[in-house]
mmCIF entry with sequence, helices, sheets and N, C-alpha, C, O atoms, coordinates in Angstrom:
data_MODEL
# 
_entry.id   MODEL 
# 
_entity.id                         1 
_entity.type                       polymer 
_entity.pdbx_number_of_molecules   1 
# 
_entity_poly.entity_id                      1 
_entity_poly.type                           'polypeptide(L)' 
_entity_poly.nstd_linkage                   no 
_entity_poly.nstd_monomer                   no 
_entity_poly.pdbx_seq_one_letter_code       
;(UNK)(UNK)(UNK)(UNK)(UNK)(UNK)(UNK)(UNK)(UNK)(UNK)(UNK)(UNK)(UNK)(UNK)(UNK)(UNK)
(UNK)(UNK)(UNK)(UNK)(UNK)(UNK)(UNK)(UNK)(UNK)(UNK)(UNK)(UNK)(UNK)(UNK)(UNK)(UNK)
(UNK)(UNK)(UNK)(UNK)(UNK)(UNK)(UNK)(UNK)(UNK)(UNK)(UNK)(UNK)(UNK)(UNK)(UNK)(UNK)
(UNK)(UNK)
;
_entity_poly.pdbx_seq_one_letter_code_can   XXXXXXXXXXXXXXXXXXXXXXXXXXXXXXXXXXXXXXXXXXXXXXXXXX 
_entity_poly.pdbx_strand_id                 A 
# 
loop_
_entity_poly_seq.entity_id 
_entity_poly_seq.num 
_entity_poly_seq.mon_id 
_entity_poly_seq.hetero 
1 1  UNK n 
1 2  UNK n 
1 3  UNK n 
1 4  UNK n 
1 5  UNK n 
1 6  UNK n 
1 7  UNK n 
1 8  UNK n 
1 9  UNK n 
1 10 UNK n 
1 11 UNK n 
1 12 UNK n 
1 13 UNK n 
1 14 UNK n 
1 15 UNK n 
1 16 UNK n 
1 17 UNK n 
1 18 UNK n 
1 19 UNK n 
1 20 UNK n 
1 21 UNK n 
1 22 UNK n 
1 23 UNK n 
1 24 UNK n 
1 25 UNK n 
1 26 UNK n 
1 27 UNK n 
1 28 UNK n 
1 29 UNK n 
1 30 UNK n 
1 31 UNK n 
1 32 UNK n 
1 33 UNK n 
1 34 UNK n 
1 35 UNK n 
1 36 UNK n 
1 37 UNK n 
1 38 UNK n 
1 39 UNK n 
1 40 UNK n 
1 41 UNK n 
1 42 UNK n 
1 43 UNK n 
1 44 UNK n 
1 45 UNK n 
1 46 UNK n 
1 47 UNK n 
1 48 UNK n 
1 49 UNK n 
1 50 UNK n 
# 
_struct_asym.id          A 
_struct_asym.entity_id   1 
# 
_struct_conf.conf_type_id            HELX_P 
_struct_conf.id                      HELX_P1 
_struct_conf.pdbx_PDB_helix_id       AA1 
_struct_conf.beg_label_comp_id       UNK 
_struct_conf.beg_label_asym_id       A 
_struct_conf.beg_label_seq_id        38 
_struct_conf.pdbx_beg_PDB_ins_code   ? 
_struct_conf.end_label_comp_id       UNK 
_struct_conf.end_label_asym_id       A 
_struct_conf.end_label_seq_id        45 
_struct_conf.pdbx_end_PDB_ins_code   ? 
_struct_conf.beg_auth_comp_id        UNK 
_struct_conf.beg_auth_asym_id        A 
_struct_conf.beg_auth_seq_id         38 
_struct_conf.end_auth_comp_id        UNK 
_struct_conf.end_auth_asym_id        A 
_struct_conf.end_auth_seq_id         45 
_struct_conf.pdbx_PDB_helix_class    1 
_struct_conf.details                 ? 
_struct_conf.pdbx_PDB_helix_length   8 
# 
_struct_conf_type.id          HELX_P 
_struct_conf_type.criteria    ? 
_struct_conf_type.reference   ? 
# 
_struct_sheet.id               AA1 
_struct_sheet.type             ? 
_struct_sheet.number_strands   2 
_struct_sheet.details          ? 
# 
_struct_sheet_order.sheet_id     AA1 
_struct_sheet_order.range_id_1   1 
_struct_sheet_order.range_id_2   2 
_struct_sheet_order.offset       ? 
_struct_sheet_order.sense        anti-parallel 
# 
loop_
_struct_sheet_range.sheet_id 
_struct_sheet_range.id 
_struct_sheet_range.beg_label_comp_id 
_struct_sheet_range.beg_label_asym_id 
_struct_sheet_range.beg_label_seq_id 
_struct_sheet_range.pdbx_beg_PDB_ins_code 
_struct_sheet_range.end_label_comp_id 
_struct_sheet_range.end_label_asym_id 
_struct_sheet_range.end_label_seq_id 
_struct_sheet_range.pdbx_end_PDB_ins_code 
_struct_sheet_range.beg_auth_comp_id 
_struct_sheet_range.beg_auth_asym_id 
_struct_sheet_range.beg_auth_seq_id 
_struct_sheet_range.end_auth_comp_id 
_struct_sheet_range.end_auth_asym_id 
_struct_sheet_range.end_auth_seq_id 
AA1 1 UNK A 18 ? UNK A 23 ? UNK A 18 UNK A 23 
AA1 2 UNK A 28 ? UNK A 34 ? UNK A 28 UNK A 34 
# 
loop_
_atom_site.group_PDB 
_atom_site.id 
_atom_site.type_symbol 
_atom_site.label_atom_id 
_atom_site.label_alt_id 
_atom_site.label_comp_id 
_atom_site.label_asym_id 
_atom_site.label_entity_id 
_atom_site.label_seq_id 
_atom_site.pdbx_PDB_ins_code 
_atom_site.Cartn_x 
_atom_site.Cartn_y 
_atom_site.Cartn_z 
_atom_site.occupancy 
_atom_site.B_iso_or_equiv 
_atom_site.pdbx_formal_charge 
_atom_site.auth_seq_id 
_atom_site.auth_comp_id 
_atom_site.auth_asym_id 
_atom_site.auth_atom_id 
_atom_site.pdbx_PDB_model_num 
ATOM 1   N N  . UNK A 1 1  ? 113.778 144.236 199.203 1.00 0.00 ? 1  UNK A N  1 
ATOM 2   C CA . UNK A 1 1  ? 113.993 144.439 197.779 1.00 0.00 ? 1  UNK A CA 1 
ATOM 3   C C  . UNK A 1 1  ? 113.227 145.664 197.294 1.00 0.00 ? 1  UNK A C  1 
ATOM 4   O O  . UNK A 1 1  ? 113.477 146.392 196.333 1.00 0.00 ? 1  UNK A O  1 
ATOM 5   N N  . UNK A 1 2  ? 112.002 145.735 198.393 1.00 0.00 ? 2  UNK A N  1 
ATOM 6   C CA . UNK A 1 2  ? 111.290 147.143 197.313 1.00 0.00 ? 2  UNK A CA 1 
ATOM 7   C C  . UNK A 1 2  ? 110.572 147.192 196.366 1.00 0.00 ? 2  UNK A C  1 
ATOM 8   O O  . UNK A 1 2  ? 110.322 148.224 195.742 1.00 0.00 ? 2  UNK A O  1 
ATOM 9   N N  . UNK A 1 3  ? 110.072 145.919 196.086 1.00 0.00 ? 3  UNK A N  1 
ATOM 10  C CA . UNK A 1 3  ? 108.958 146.014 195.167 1.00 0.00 ? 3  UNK A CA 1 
ATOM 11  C C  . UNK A 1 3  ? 107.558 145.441 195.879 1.00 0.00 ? 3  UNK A C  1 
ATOM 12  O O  . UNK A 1 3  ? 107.189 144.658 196.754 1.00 0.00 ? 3  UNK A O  1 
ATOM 13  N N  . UNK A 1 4  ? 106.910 146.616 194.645 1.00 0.00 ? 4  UNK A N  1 
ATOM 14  C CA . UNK A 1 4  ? 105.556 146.720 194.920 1.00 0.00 ? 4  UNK A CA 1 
ATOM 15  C C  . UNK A 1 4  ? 104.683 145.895 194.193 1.00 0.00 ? 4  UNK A C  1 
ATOM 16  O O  . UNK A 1 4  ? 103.488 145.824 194.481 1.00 0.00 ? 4  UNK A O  1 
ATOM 17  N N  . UNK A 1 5  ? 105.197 145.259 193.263 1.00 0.00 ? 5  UNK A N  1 
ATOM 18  C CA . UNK A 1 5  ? 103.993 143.766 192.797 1.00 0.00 ? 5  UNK A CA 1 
ATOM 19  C C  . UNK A 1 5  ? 105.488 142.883 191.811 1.00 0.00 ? 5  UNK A C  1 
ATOM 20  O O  . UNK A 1 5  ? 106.392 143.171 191.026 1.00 0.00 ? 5  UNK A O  1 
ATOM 21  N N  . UNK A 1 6  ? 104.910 141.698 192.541 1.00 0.00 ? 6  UNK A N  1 
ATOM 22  C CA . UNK A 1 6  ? 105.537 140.791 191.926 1.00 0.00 ? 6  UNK A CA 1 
ATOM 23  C C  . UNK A 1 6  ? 104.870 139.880 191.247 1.00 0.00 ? 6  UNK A C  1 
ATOM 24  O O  . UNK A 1 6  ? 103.689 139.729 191.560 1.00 0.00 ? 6  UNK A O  1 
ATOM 25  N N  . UNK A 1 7  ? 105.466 139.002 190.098 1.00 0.00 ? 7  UNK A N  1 
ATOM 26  C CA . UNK A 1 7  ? 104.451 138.346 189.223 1.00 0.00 ? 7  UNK A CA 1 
ATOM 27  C C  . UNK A 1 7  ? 105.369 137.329 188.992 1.00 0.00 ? 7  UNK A C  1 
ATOM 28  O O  . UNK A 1 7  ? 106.566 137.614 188.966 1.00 0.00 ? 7  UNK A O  1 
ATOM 29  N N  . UNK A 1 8  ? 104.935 136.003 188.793 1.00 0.00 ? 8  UNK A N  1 
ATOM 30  C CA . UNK A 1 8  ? 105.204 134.531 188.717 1.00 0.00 ? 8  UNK A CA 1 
ATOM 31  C C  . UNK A 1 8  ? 105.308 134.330 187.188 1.00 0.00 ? 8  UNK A C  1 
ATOM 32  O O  . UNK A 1 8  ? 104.811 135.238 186.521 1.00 0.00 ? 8  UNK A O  1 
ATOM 33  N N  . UNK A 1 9  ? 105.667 133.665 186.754 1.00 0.00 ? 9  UNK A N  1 
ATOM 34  C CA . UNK A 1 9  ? 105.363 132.898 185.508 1.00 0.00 ? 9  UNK A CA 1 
ATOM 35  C C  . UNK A 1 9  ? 106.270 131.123 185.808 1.00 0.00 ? 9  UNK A C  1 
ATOM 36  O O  . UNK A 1 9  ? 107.414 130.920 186.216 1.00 0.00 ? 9  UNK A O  1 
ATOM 37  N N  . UNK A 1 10 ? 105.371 130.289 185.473 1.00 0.00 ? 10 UNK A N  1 
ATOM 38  C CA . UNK A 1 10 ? 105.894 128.923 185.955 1.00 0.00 ? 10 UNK A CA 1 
ATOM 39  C C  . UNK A 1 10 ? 106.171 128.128 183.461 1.00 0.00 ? 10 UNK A C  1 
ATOM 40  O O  . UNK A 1 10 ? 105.656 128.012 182.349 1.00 0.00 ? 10 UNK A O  1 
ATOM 41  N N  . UNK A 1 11 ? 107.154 127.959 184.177 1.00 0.00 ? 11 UNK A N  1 
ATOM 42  C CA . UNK A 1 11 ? 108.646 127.765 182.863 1.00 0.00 ? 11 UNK A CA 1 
ATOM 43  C C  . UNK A 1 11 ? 108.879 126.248 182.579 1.00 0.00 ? 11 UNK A C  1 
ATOM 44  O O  . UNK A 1 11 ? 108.872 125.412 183.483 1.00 0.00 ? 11 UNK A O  1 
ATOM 45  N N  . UNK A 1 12 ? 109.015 126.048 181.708 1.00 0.00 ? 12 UNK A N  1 
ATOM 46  C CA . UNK A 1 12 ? 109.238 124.269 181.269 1.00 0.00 ? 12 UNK A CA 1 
ATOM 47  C C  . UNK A 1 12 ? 110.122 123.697 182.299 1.00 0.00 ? 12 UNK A C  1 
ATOM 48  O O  . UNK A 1 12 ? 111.020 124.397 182.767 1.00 0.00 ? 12 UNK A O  1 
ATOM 49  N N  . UNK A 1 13 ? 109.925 122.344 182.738 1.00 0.00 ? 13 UNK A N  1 
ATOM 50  C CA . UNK A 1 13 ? 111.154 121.763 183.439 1.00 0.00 ? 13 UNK A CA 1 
ATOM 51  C C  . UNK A 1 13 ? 111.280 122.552 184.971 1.00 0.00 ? 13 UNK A C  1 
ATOM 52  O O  . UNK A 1 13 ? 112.345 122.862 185.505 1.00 0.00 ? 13 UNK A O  1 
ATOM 53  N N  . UNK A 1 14 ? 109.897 122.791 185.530 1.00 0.00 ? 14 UNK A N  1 
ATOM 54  C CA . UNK A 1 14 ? 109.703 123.562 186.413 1.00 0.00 ? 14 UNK A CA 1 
ATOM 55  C C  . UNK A 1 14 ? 110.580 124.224 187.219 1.00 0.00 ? 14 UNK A C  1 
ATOM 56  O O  . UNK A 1 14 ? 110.938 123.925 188.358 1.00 0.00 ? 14 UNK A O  1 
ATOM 57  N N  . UNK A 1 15 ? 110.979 125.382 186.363 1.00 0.00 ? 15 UNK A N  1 
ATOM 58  C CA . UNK A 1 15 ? 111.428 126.584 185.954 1.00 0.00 ? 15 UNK A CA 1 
ATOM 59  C C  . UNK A 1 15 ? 110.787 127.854 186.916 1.00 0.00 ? 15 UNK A C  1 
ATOM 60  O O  . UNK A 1 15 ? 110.271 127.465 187.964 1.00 0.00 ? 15 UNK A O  1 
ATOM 61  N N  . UNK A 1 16 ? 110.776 128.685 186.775 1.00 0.00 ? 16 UNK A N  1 
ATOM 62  C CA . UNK A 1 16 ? 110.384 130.090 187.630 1.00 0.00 ? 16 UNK A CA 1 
ATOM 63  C C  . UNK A 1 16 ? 110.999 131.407 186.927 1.00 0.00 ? 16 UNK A C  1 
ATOM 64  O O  . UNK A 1 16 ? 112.174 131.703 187.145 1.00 0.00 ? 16 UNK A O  1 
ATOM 65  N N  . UNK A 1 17 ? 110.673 131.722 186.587 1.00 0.00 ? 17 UNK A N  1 
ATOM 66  C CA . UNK A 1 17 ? 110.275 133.424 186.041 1.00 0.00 ? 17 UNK A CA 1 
ATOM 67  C C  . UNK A 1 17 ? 109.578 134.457 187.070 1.00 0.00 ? 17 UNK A C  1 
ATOM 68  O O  . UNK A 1 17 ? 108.350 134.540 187.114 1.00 0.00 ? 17 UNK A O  1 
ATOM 69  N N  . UNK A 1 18 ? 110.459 135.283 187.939 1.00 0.00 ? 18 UNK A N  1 
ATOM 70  C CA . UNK A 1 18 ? 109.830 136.295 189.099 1.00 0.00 ? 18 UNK A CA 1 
ATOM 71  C C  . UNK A 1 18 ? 110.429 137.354 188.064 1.00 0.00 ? 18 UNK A C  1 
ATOM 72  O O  . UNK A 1 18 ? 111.487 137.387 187.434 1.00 0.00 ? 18 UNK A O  1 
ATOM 73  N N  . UNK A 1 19 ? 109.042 138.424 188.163 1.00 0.00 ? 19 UNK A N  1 
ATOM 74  C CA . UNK A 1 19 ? 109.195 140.056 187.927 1.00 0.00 ? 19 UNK A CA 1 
ATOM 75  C C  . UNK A 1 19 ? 108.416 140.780 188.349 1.00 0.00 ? 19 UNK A C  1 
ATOM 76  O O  . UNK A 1 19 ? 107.558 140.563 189.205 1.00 0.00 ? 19 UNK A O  1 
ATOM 77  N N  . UNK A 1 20 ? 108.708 141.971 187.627 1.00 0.00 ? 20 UNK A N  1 
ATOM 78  C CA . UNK A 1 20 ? 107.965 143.265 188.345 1.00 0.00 ? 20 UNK A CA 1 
ATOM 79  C C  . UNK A 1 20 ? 107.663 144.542 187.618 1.00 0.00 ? 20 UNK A C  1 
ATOM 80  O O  . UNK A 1 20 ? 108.587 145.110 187.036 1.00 0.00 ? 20 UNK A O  1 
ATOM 81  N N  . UNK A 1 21 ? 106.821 144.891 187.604 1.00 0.00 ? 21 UNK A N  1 
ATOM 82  C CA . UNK A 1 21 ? 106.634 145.671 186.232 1.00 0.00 ? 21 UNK A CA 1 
ATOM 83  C C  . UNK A 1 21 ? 106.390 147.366 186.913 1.00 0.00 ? 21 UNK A C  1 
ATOM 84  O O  . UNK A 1 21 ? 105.846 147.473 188.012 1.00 0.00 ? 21 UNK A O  1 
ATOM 85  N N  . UNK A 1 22 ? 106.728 148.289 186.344 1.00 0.00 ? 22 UNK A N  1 
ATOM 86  C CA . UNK A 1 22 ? 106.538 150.134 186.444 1.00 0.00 ? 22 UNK A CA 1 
ATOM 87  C C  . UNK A 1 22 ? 106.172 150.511 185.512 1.00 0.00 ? 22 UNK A C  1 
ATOM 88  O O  . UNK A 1 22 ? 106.106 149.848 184.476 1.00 0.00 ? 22 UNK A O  1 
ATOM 89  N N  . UNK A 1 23 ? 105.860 151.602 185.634 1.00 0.00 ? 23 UNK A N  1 
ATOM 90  C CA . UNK A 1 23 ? 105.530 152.393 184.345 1.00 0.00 ? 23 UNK A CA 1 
ATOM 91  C C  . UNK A 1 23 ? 104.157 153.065 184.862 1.00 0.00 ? 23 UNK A C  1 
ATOM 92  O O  . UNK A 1 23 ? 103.703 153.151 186.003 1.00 0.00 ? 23 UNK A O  1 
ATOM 93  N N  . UNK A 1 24 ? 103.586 153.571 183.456 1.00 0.00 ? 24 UNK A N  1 
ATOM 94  C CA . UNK A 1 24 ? 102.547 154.827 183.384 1.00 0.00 ? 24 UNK A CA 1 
ATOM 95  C C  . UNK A 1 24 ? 101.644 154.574 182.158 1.00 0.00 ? 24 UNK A C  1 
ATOM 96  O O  . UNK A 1 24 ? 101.840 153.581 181.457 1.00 0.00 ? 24 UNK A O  1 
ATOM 97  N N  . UNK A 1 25 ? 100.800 155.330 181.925 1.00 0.00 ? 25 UNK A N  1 
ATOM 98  C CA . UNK A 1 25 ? 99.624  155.149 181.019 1.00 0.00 ? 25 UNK A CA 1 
ATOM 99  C C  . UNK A 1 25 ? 100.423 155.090 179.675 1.00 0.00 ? 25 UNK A C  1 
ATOM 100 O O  . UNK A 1 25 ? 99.747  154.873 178.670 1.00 0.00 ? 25 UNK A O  1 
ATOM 101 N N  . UNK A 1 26 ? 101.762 155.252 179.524 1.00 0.00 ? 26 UNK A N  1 
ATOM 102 C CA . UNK A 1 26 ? 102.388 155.501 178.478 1.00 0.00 ? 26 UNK A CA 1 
ATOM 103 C C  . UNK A 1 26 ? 103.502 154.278 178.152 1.00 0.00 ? 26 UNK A C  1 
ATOM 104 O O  . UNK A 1 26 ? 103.753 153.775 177.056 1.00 0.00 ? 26 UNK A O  1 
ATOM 105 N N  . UNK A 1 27 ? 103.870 154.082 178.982 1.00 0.00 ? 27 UNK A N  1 
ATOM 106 C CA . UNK A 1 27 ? 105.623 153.319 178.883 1.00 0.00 ? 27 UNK A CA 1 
ATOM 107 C C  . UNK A 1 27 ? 105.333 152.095 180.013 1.00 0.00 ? 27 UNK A C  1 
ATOM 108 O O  . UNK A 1 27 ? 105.315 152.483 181.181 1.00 0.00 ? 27 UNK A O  1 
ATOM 109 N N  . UNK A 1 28 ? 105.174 151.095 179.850 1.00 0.00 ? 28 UNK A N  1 
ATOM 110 C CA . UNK A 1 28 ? 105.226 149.638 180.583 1.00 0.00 ? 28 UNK A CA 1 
ATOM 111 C C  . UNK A 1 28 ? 107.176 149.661 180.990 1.00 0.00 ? 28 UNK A C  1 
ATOM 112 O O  . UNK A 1 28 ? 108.012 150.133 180.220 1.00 0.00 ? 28 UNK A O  1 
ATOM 113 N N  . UNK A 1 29 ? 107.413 149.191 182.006 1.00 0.00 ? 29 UNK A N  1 
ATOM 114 C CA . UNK A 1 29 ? 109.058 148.610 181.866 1.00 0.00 ? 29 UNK A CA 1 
ATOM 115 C C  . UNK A 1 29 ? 108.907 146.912 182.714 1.00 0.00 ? 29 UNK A C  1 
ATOM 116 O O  . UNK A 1 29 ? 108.716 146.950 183.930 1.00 0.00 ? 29 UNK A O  1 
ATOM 117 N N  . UNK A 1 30 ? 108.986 145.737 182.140 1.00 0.00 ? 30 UNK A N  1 
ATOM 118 C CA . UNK A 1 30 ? 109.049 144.921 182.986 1.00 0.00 ? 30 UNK A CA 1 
ATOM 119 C C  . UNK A 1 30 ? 110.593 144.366 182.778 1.00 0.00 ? 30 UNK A C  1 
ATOM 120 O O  . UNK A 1 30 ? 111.398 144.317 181.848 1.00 0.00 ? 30 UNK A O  1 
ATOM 121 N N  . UNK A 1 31 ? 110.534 143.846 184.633 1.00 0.00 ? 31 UNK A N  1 
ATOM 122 C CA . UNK A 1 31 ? 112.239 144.062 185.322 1.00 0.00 ? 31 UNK A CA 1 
ATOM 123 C C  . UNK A 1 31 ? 112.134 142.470 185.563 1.00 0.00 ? 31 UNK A C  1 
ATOM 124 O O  . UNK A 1 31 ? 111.163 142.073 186.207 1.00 0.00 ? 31 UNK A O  1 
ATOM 125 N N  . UNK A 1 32 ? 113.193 141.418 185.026 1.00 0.00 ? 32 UNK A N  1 
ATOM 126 C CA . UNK A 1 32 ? 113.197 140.250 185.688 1.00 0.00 ? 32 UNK A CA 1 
ATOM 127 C C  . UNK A 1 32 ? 114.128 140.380 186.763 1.00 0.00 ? 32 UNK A C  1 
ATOM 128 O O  . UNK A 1 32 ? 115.215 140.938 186.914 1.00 0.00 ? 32 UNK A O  1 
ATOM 129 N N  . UNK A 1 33 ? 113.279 139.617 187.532 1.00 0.00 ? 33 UNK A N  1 
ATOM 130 C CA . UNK A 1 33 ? 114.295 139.451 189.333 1.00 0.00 ? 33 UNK A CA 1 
ATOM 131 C C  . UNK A 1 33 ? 115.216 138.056 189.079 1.00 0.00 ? 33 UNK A C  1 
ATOM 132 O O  . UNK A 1 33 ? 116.417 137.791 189.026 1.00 0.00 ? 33 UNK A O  1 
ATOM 133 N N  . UNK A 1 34 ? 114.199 137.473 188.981 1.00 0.00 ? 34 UNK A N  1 
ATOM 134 C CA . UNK A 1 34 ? 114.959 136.172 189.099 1.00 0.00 ? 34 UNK A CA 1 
ATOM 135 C C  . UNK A 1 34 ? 114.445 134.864 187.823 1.00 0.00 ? 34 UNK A C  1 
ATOM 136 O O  . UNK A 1 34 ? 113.335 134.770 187.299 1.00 0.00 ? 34 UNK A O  1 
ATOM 137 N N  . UNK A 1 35 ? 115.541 134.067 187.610 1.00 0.00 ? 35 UNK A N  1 
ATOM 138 C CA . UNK A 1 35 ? 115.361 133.106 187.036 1.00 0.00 ? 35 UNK A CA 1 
ATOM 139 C C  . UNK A 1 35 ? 115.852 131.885 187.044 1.00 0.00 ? 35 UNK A C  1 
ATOM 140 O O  . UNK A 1 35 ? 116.675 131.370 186.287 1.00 0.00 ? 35 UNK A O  1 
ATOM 141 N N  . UNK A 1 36 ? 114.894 131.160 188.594 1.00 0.00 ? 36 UNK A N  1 
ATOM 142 C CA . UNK A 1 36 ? 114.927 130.019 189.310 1.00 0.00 ? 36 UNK A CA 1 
ATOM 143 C C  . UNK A 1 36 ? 114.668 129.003 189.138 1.00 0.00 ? 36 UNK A C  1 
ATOM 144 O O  . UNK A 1 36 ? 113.580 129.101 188.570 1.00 0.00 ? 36 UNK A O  1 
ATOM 145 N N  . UNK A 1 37 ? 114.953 127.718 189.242 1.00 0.00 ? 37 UNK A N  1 
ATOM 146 C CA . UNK A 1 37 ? 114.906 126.353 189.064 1.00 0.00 ? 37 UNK A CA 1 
ATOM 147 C C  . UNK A 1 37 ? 114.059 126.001 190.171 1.00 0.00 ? 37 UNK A C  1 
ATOM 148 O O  . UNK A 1 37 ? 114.285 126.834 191.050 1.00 0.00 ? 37 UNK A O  1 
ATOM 149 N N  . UNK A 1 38 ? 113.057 125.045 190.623 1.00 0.00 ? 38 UNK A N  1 
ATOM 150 C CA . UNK A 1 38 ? 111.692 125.074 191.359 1.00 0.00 ? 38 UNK A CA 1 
ATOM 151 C C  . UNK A 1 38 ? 112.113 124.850 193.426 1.00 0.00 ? 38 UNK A C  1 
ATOM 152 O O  . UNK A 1 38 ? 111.573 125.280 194.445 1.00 0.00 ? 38 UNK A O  1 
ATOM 153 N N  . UNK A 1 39 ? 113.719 123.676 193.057 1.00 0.00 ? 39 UNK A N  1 
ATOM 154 C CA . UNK A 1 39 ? 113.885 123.817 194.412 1.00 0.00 ? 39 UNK A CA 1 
ATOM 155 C C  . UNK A 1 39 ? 114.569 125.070 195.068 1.00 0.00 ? 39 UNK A C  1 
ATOM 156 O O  . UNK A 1 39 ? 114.640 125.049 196.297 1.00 0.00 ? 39 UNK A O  1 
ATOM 157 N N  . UNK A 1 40 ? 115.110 126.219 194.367 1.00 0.00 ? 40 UNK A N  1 
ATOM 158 C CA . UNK A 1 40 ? 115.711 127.456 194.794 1.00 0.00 ? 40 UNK A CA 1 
ATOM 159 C C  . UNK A 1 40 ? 114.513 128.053 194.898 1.00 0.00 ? 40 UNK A C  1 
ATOM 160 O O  . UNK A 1 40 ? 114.387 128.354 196.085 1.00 0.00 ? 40 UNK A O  1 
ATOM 161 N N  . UNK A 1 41 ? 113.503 128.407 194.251 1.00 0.00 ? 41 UNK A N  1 
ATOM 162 C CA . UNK A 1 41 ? 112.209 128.781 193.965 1.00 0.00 ? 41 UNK A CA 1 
ATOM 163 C C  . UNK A 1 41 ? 111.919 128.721 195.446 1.00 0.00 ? 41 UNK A C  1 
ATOM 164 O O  . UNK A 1 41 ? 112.058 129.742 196.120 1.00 0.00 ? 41 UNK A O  1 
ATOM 165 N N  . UNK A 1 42 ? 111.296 126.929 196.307 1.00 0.00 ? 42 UNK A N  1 
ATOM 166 C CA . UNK A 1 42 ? 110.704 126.595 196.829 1.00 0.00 ? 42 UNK A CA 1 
ATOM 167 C C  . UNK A 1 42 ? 111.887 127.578 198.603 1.00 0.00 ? 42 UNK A C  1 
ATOM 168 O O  . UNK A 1 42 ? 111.456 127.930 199.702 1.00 0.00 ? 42 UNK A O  1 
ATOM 169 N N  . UNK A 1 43 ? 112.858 127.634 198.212 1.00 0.00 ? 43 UNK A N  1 
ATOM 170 C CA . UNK A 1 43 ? 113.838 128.029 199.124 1.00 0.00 ? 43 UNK A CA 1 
ATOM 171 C C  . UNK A 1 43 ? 113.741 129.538 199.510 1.00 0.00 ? 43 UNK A C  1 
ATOM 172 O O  . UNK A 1 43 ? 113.759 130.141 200.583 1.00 0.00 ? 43 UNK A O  1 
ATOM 173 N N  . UNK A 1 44 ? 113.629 129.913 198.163 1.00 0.00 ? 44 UNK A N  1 
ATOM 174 C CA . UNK A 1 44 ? 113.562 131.685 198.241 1.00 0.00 ? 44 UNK A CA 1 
ATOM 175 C C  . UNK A 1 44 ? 112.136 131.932 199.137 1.00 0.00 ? 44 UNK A C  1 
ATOM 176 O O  . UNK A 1 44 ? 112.272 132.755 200.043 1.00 0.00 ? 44 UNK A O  1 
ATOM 177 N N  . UNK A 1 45 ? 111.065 131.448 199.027 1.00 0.00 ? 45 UNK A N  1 
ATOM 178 C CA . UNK A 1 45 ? 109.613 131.738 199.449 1.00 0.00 ? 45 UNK A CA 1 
ATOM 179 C C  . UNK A 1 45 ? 109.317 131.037 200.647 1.00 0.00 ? 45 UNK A C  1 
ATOM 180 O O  . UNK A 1 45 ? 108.344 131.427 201.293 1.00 0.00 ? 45 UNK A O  1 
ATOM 181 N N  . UNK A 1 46 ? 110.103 129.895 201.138 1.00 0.00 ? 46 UNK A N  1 
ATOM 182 C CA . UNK A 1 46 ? 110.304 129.440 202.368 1.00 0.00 ? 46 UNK A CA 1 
ATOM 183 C C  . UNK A 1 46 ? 109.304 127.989 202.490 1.00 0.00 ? 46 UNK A C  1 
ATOM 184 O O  . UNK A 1 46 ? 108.909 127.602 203.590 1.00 0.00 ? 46 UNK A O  1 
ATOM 185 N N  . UNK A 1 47 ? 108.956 127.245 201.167 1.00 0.00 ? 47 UNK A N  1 
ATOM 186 C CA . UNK A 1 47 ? 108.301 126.256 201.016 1.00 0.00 ? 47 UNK A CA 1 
ATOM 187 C C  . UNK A 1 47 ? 109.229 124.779 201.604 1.00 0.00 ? 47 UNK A C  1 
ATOM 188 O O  . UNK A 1 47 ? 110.437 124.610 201.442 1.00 0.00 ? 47 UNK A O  1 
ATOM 189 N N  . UNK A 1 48 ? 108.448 124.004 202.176 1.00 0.00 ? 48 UNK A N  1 
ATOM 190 C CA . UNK A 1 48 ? 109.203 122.969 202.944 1.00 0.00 ? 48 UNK A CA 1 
ATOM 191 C C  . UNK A 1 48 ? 109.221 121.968 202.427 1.00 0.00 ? 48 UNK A C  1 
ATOM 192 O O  . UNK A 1 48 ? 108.059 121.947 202.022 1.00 0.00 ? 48 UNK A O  1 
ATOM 193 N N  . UNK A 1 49 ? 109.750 120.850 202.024 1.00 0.00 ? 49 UNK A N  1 
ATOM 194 C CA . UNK A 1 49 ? 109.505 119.616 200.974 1.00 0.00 ? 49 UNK A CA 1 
ATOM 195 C C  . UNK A 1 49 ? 108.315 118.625 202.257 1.00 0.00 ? 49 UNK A C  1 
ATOM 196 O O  . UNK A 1 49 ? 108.310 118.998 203.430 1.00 0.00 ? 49 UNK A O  1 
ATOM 197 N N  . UNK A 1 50 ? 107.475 117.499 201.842 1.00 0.00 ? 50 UNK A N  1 
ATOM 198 C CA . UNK A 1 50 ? 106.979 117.128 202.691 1.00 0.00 ? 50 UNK A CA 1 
ATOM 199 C C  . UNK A 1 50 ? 107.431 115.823 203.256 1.00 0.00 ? 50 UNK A C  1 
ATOM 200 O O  . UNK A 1 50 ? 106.875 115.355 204.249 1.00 0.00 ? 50 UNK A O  1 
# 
């Protein structure tokens, strides 16, 4: 995918919020990747149920 920092945010109804933010001392741009439900979440990152 090419990115260089990714950032979490955990969402009501355990939810998932992935992004990624660019920019410069001037201009922020944050990019949402994805907006996952916890077992696609647990799928994308390779988490195993127990």
């Amino acid at each position: 995918m090419g990115v260089s920092n990714l950032f979490r945010v955990e969402l009501t109804g355990y939810w998932r919020m992935l992004y990624s933010l660019e920019g410069n001392r001037i201009e922020i741009i944050a990019f949402v990747l994805y907006l996952i439900d916890h077992p696609a979440y647990d799928k994308l990152f390779g988490y195993k149920r127990k």
